[in-house]
C-alpha positions in Angstrom: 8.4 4.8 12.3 6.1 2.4 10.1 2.7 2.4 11.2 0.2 0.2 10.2 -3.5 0.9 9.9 -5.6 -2.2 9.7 -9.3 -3.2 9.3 -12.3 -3.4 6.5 -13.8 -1.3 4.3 -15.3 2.1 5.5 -14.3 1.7 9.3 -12.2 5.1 8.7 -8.9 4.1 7.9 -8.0 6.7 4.9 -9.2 9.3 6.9 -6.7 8.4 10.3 -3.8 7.8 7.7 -4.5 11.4 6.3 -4.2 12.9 9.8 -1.4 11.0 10.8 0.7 11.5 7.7 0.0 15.9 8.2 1.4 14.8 12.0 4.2 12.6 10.8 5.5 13.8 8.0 4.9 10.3 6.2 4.3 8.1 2.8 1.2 6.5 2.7 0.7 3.2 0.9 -2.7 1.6 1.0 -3.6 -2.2 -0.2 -1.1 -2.7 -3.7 -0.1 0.7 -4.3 3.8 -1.0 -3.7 3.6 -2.6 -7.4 4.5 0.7 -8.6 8.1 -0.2 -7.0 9.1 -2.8 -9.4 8.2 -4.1 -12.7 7.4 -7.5 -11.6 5.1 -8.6 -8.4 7.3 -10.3 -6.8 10.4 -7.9 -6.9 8.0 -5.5 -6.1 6.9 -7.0 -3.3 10.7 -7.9 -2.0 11.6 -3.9 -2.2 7.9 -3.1 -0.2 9.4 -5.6 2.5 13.0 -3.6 2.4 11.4 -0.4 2.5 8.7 -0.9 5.4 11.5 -2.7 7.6 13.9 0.2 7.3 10.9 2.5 8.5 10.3 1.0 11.5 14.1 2.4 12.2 14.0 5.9 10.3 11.7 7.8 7.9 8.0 7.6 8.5 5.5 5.2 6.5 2.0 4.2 7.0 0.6 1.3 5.1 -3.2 1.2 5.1 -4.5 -2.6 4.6 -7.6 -3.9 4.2 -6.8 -7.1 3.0 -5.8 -9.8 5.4 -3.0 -11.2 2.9 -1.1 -7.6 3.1 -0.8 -8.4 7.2 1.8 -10.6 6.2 4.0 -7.8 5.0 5.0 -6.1 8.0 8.0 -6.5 9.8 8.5 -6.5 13.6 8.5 -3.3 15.2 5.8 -2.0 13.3 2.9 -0.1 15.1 -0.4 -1.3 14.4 -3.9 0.1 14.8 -6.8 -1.5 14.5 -9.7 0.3 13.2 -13.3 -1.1 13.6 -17.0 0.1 13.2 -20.1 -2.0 13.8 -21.6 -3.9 10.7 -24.3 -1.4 10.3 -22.3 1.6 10.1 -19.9 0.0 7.8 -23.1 -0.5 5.4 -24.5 2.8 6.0 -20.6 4.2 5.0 -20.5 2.1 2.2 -24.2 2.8 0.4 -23.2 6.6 0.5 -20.0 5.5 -1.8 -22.5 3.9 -3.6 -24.8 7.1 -4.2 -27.0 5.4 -1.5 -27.3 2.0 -2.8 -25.8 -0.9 -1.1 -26.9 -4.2 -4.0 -27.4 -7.4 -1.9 -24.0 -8.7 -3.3 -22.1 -6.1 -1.6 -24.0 -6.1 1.4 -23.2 -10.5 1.2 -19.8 -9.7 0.8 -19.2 -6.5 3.7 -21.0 -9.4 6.2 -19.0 -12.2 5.7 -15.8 -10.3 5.7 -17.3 -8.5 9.4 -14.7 -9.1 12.1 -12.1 -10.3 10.1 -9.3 -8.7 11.7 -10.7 -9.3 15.2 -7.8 -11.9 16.3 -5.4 -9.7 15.1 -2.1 -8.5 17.4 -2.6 -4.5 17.6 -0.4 -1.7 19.7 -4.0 0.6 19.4 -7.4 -0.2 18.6 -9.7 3.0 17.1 -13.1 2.5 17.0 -14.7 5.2 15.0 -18.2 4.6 15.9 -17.4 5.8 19.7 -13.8 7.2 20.0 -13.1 10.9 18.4 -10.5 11.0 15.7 -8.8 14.1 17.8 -8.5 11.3 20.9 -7.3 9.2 19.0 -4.4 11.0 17.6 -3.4 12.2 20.7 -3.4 8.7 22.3 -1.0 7.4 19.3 
């Protein structure tokens, strides 16, 4: 089974891939972590494609992406979830990375990039703000 976990920074993502592997037994990949496949990008990227397409038929993989170019890898038949948080939360998250401080740039960037994966086609949507991380295993 490939699953795919989808959304922006700090909308709790790692930590539903973390559960979900202990459950399924699976490889995690998250953002570029595939360009340790291959010595070059792009062959890298071709054996990334081979091995998430065989996983929607056998093994167990979950690819955590927060970038909305990495979309573009996943094959049919993959199981997406979409994981959101509101914009405020997401800042609050992402200042406690920061040892509290979230510098206007960042907070620029996390605002513009807000909703970015709205539009997208998704099997499950988690929202972390409102939905418990225990109901949400058990409804995937």
């Amino acid at each position: 089974m490939l699953i795919a976990i989808i959304g922006e920074s700090c909308t709790g993502k790692s930590t539903l891939a973390d559960k979900l592997k202990q459950d399924f037994n699976a490889a995690v990949y998250t953002g570029k972590d595939y360009l340790r496949l291959a010595k070059s990008p792009s062959e890298a990227e071709t054996a990334f494609k081979n091995l998430l397409k065989n996983a929607v038929c056998g093994g167990n993989v979950i690819y955590v992406i927060s970038e909305s170019e990495h979309v573009s890898l996943l094959p049919e038949g993959c199981f997406k979830i979409l994981v959101t948080a509101e914009l405020d939360v997401i800042k609050q998250r992402f200042a406690a990375r920061m040892r509290g401080n979230l510098p206007p740039p960042v907070e620029v960037m996390l605002e513009r990039s807000h909703g970015k994966f709205d539009g997208i086609q998704k099997d499950y949507a988690y929202d972390g703000d409102y939905e418990k991380l225990t109901d949400a295993l058990r409804r995937i």
